[in-house]
N, C-alpha and C positions, 0 to 999 in steps of 0.2 A: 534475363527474363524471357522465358518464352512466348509466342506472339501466335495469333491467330487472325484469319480472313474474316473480316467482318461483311457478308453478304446480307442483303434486306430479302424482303418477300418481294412477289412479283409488284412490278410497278412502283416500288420503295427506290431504285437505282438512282443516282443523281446525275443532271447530263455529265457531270466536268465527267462520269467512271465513263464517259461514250466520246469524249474529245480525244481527237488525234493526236493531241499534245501530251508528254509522258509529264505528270505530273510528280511530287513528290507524297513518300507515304509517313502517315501516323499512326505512330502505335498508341492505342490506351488502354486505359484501365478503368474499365467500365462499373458504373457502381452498380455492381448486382450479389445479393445473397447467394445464388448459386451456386455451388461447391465445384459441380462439373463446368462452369463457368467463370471457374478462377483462372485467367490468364488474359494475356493482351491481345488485343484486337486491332488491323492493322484499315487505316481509314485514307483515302485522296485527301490530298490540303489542295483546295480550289484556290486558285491566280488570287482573289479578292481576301482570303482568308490568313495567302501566305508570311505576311507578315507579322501578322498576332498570333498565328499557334505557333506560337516557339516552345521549347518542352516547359512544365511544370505550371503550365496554365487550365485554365480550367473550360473545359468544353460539352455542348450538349451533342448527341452523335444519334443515327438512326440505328436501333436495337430493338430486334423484336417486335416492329410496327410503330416502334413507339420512340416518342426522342427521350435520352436518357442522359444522365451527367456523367461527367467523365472525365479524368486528366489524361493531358498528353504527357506521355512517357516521355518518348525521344522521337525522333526523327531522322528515317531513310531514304534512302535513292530508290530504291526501289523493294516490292513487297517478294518475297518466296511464293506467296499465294496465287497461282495459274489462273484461279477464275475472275469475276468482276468484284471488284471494290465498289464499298459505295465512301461518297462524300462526307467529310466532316459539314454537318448542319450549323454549326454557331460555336464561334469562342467567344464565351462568356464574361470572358474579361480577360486584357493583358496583361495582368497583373502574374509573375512566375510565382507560385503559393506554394509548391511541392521541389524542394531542392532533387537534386540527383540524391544526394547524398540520404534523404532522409525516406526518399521512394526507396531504395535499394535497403534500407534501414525496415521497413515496413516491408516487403516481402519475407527476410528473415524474421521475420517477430513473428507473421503470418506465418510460414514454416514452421518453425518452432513449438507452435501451441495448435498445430492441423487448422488451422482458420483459412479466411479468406483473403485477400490483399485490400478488398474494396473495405471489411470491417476495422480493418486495424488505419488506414487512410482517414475513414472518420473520426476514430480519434486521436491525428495526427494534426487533421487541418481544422479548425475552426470552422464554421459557415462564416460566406459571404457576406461582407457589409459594405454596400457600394457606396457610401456617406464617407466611409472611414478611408476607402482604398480613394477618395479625391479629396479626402483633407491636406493638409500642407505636410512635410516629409520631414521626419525630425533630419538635425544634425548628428553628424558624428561625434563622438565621444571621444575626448582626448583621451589618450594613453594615461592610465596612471603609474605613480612611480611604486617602485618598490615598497615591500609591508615592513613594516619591524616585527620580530619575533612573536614578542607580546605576550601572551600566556602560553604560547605555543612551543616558549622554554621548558615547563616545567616535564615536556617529553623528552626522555633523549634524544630520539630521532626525528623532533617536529621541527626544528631551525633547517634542517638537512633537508625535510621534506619541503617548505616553502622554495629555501635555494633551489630544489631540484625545478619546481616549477616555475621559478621567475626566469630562469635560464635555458627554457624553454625542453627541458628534460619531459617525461612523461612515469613518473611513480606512481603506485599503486599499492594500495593500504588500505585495513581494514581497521579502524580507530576506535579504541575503546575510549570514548571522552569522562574525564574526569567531570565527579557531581558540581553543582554550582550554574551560574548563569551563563560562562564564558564560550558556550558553544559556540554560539550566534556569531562572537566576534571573530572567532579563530576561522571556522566557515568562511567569514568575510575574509579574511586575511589570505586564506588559500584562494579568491575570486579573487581578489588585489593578485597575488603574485601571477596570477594566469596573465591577466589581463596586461599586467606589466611585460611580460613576454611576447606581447602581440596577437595572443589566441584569446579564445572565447571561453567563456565558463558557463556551466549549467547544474543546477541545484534543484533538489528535488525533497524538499517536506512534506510530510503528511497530512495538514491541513490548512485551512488559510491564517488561521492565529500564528502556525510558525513561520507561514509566509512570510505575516507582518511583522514579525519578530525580525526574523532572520536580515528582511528588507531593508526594514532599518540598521541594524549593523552594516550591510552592504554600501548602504546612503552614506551612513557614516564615513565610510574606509575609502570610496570611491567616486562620490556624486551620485545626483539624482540621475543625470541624463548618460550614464556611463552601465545600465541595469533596466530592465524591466522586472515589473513581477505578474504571473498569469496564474489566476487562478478560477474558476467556476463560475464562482459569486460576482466576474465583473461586472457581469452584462456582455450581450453579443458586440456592441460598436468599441465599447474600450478593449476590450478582449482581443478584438482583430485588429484594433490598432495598434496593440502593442505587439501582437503576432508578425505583423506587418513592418515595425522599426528592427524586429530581426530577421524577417525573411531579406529585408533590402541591405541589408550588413552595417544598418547607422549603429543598430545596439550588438554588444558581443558578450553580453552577460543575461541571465535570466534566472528568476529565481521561481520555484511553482510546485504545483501540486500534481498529481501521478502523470496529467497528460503532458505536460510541461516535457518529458522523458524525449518526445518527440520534438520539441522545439527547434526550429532553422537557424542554429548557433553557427556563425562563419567562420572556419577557421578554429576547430574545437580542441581546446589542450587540455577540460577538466570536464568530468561528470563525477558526480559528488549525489551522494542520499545522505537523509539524515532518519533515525529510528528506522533502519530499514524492513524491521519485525513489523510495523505496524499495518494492522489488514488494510487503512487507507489506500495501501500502495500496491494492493493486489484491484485490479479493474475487473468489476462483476458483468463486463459485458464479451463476449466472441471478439476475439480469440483468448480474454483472461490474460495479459500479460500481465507480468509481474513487473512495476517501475526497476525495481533493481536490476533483474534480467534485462530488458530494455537499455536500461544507462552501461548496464558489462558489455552487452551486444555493442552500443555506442566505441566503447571505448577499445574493442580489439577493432571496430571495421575504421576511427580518425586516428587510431595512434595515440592515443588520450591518455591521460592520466586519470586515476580514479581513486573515488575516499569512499569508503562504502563507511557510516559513521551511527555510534551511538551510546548513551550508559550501556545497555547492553545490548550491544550488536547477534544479530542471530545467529542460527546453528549453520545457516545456507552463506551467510558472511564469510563465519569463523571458517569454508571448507576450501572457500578459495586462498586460502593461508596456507590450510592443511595440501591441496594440491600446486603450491606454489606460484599462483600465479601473482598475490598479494603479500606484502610484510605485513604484518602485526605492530600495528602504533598503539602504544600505550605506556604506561607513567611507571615508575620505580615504584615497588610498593611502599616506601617509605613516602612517597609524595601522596598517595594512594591514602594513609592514614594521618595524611595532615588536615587533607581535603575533605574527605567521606565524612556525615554524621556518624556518632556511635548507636549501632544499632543491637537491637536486644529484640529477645523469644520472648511472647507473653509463659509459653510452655515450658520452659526450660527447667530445670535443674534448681537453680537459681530462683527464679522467678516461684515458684510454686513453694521451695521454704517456707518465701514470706507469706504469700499467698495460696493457701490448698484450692483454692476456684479458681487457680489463672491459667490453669487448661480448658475450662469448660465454659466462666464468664464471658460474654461477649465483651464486655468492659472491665476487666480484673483493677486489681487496684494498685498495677503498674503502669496501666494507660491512664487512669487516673492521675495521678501521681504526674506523669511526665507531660498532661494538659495543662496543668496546675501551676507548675515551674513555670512553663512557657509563657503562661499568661502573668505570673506574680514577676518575672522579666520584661514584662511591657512587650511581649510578641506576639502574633499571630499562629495557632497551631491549626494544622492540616488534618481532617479524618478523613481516608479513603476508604471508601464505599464501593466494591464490585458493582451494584447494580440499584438501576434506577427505581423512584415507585416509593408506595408502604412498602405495607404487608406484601411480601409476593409469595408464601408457603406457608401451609398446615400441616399439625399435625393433631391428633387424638393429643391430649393432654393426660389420659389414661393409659394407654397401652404404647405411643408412640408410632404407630404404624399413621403412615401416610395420609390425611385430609384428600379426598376426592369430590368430584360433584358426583351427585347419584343419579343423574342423568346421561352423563355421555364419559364420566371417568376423569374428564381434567382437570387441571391444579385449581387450587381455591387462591384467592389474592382479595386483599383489602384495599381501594384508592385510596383511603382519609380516615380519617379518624372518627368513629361512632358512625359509620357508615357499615351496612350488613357486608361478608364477603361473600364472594361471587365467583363465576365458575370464570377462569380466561382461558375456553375455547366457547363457548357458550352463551356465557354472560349471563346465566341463570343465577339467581337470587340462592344461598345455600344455610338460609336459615327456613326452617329450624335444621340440624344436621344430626345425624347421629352416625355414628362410630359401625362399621359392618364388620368389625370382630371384635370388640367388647362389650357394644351398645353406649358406650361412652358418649356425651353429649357436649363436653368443653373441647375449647380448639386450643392449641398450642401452636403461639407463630417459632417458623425455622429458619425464616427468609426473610431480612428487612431492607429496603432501601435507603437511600438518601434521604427522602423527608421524613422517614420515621424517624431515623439517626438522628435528625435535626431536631426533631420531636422532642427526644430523650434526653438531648443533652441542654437543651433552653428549659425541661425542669430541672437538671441538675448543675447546672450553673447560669442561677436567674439575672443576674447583672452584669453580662455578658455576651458582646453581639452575635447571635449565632447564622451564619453566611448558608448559602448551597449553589452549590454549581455542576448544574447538569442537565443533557436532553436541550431544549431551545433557551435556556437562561445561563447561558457560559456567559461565567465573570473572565477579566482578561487580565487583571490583577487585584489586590486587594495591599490596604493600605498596611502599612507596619506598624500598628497597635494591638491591644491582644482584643482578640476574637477567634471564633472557634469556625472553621471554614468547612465545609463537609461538600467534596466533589466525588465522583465518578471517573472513574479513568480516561485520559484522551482530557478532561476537562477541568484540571486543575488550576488556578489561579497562579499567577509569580507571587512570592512576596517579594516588595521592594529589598528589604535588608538578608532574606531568606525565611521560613517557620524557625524558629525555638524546638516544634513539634511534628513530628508527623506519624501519627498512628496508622498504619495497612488494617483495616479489619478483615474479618467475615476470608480468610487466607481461603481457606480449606475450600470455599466456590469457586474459586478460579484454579486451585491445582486439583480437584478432584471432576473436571471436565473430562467427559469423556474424548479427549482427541488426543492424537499422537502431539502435539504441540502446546500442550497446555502447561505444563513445566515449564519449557521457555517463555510463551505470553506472559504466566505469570512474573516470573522474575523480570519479564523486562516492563509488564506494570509498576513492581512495585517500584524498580529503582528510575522510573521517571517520577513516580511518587518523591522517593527518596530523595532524589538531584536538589529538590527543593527545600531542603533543610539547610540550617547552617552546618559550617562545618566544627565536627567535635570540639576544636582549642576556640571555636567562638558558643561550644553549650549548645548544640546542634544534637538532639537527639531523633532514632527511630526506632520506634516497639510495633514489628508482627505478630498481630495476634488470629490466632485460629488454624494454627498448623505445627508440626512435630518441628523441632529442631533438627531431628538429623536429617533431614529431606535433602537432598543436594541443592536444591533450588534456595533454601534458605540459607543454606551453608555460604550458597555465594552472596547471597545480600549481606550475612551477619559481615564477612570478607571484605567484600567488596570486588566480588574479583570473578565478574561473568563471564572472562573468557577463560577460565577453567570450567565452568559450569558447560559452555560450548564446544569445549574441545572432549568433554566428558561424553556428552548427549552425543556428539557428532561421532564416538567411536563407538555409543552403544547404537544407533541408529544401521552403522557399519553393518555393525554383525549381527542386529537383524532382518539388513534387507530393507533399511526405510530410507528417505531423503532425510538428507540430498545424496546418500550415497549409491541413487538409484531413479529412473525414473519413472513415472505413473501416470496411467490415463485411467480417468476415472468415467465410468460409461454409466448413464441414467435412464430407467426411464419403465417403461411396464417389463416384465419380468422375459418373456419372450422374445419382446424386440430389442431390450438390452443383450440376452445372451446371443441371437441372431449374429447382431452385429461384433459382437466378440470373437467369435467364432470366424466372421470374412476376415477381421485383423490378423487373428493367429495362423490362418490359411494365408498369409501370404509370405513368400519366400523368404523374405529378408529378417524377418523374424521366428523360421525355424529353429525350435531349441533355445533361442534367449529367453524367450516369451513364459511368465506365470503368472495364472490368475488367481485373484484374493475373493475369498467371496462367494456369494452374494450379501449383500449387508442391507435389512428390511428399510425405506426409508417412510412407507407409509402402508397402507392394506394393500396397493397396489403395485408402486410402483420400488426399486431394489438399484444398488449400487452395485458394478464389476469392479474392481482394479486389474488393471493391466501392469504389468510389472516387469521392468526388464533393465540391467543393469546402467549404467549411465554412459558409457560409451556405446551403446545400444541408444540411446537416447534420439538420435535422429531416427535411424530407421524406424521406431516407434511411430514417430509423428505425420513421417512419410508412408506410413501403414494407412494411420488413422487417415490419412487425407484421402489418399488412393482411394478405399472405400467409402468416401462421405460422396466423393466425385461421383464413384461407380452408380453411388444410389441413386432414385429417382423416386419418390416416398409418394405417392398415388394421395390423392385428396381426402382428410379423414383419416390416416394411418397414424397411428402412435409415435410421436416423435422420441425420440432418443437424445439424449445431451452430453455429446464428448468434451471431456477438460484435462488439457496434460498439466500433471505438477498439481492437481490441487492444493488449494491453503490450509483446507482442514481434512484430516481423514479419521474421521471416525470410528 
């Protein structure tokens, strides 16, 4: 890390920088948003102080006039800096909260995505909770022994993969996990084998329901006191207690959600994701790291092992396969069609014989049909629903062209039922409405949510509990009787025994998104949908409806086999220049000061000739999107472009801000 002289303003100087006596110096890392004040700043540790700033403590320091927080890096003999140092003001607490390991971890993340050190810092350590940091210290956690295989037979190379890690080996694999409930335990099973080797493990799911999920299988396989789990929703004092049982090395497991990525694991033999596709795991705050990049970063700077995991693992997974730095874990495909439900095209070939409308029905009478069974078997069936809401889309029910408000142009959507629609940019009332290329005056909905779905199906099956889970009312399981359950992606129920059913509706909303990644999302919505069925030889069916059968993305669901789908996307991606086989900073912001600063990027040396720009792409009346573009072994110099020039700036007060993000999650 590089360091800097921390000088005050006049009369700022502390006596110890004017004693005779050579004191020792501290570097820190000051928390300031400035770009041109990204690096370490070197401070006196005064006789009374030297005891408690030891590194990875927490300090206030004088900056700028003003006292500011700060970690101690490390600590020298003496500073490079020729002029006066001023005094560290206050160590905050003794307590070491920032390992070596996980500072040096946070500068490359900050690297990586042109951020700051101080941004990515904040979401590596918790805040302070001085209740929690003088509670009583947990115990160590005994060693546990070895896993038995467990489901983790049914891969050829999963018995191979545990061995590798209980023997303290370090593999790396990209898991295509088999549908069913058995993730959670196998997950645990590879935290047992770490843990049995003496190292630490760390796991990272997408939100707190798989936290809890996953936790409990851990509990299971391990004990209570041998694991934390940290996720958002603890509150600040549990949160930093548990932060705390692994900063001090009593705990060497953790299980959590995207910031967890950062966690002070002693001694690390495993970093592990699970759904790594999932946007939970992309963090919407400066520098934007991505959990999975973060846990890879992890796992080249401890020597780690790593499980990048999921039904369908992404196309950014699947590439560290393709450049070898990961195997490929996945099941024969004969185990593959013992496991999988049988799934079916509402649109198919097939499906339309019987029925001439099961291309165009939202409900044909093969999703009919396979609710029916579900439920005449005493099970519980599954409808997933893209998106939440009624009504969310009109159209003329005459001519078909688009529902508008006539006020400002935005979509029309209905909340409830016999309630008038209404504009959602607006909120203008849109009755009465009329048609502006027919004169047409009836609306035709195109868009339904969950509650309408719910709506529809409690009149057409009256004596049958009809469920919804979505938005702040997530169920977290439902019980194994038949009922008709209707979720939202991200928010589906377990069935205890598995669905009988599970219907994907409304396809054709999620693969006809405008983004370069919507083919994957989709596929890997549907088959976390999917995971949740039984399996075929137990009458396990799934019917997608609202999309072409030869789609590739369907192809792999009807399969079951998303790492062709991955290995497909990831060579058409290739050849044309997209990610992962490439990397992108995407610049934001009014149309002059985004190309400005593209322009100081491409001026600088290190990206002469690699460098192409994509673009402009309109994001609103004002303001436009650059992509920067430049092949992926180019990928650093990129970032050390973008930072160079964030440093150089100095944006005058009132000046149009600009928003650099390398790797975006969506490109439009």
């Amino acid at each position: 890390m590089s360091s800097a002289a921390a000088t005050d303003q006049p009369g700022g100087v502390g006596a110890a920088a004017n004693t005779p006596v050579e004191l020792p110096v501290a570097r820190v890392a000051v928390d300031t948003p400035l770009p041109h004040l990204d690096r370490l700043f070197d401070y006196l540790v005064p006789a009374e102080l030297d005891a408690a700033a030891r590194p990875g403590v927490r300090v206030k320091v004088r900056f700028a006039n003003r006292l500011t927080d700060g970690y101690l890096i490390e600590r020298v003999a003496q500073s490079d800096h020729e002029g006066t140092l001023t005094a560290l003001a206050k160590v905050v607490s003794r307590e070491p909260v920032l390992s070596t390991e996980v500072a040096e971890l946070a500068r490359q993340v900050a690297d990586r995505g042109a951020g700051t050190l101080s941004d990515v810092l904040r979401l590596a350590v918790p805040p302070r909770h001085a209740r929690a940091e003088k509670g009583p210290r947990r115990e160590v956690a005994p060693t546990p022994g070895a896993p038995e295989p467990g489901s983790w037979s049914r891969y050829p190379d999963g018995p191979s993969f545990l061995e590798a890690l209980q023997t303290g080996r370090s593999p790396r694999a990209v898991w295509s996990a088999l549908p069913g409930p058995t993730w959670a335990a196998e997950l645990a099973a590879a935290v047992q084998a770490t843990l049995a080797s003496g190292r630490g493990a760390l796991v990272v799911v997408p939100d707190a329901r798989d936290a809890e999920r996953l936790g409990a299988a851990v509990r299971a396989a391990v004990g209570d006191e041998a694991f934390v789990v940290l996720t958002a929703d603890l509150g600040p004092a549990e949160r930093y207690r548990r932060f705390l049982g692994l900063s001090r090395g009593a705990v060497r497991a953790v299980v959590g959600t995207r910031a967890a990525a950062f966690a002070p694991v002693a001694e690390l033999g495993l970093v592990a994701i699970w759904d790594d596709g999932d946007d939970l795991h992309d963090e919407p705050r400066a520098p934007y790291p991505h959990a999975r990049d973060v846990l890879v970063q992890r796992a080249h700077q401890s020597n780690a092992a790593a499980l990048l995991g999921g039904f369908a693992p992404s196309v950014d997974a699947q590439a560290f396969v393709e450049r070898g730095w990961a195997r490929a874990l996945t099941a024969t495909r004969a185990t593959v069609h013992a496991t999988a439900p049988r799934v079916e095209v509402a649109g198919s070939d097939f499906a339309v014989g019987r029925d001439p409308a099961a291309r165009t029905a939202r409900l044909p009478d093969l999703a009919f049909d396979a609710l029916r069974a579900a439920l005449a078997a005493g099970r519980p069936a599954l409808l997933h629903v893209p998106r939440r809401g009624y009504q969310l889309g009109f159209s003329c029910a005459d001519c078909r062209s688009p529902a508008r408000c006539r006020h400002c142009e935005g979509p029309l959507l209905r909340s409830a039922a016999g309630k008038a629609p209404t504009c959602g940019w607006c909120g203008r009332a849109a009755e009465p409405w009329t048609c502006v290329h027919c004169r047409g005056t009836r609306l035709r909905s195109v868009a339904v949510g969950e509650r309408r779905t719910a709506e529809e199906l409690a009149r057409a099956f009256p004596d049958v509990p009809v469920l919804t889970s979505a938005g702040e009312a997530v169920r977290d399981a439902v019980p194994d009787e038949p009922a008709l359950v209707v979720a939202t992606p991200g928010a589906e129920p377990v069935a205890a025994a598995g669905y009988g059913t599970v219907l994907l509706l409304d396809a054709w909303s999620l693969l006809g998104r405008p983004d370069l990644r919507a083919a994957e999302e989709a596929l890997r919505r549907w088959c976390n949908a999917a995971a949740l069925a039984r399996s075929s030889a137990d009458g396990g069916q799934v019917v997608l409806v609202g999309a072409e059968p030869g789609v590739p993305a369907v192809q792999a669901l009807v399969r079951w086999d998303p790492r062709w789908f991955a290995e497909t996307e990831a060579r058409s991606r290739e050849a044309l220049g997209f990610p992962p086989a490439v990397r992108l900073a995407a610049v934001e912001g009014l149309s002059e000061a985004a190309n400005a600063l593209v322009d100081e990027v491409l001026a600088q040396p290190s990206l002469d000739g690699v460098a192409d720009v994509l673009g402009p792409i309109p994001l609103d009346e004002q303001n436009e999107r650059l992509l920067l573009r430049v092949p992926r072994r180019d990928g650093p110099a990129l970032a050390a472009a973008v930072a160079d020039v964030q440093r150089a700036r100095r944006p005058k007060k009132g000046e149009p801000s600009v928003r650099v993000r390398l790797d975006p999650a969506q490109i439009g």
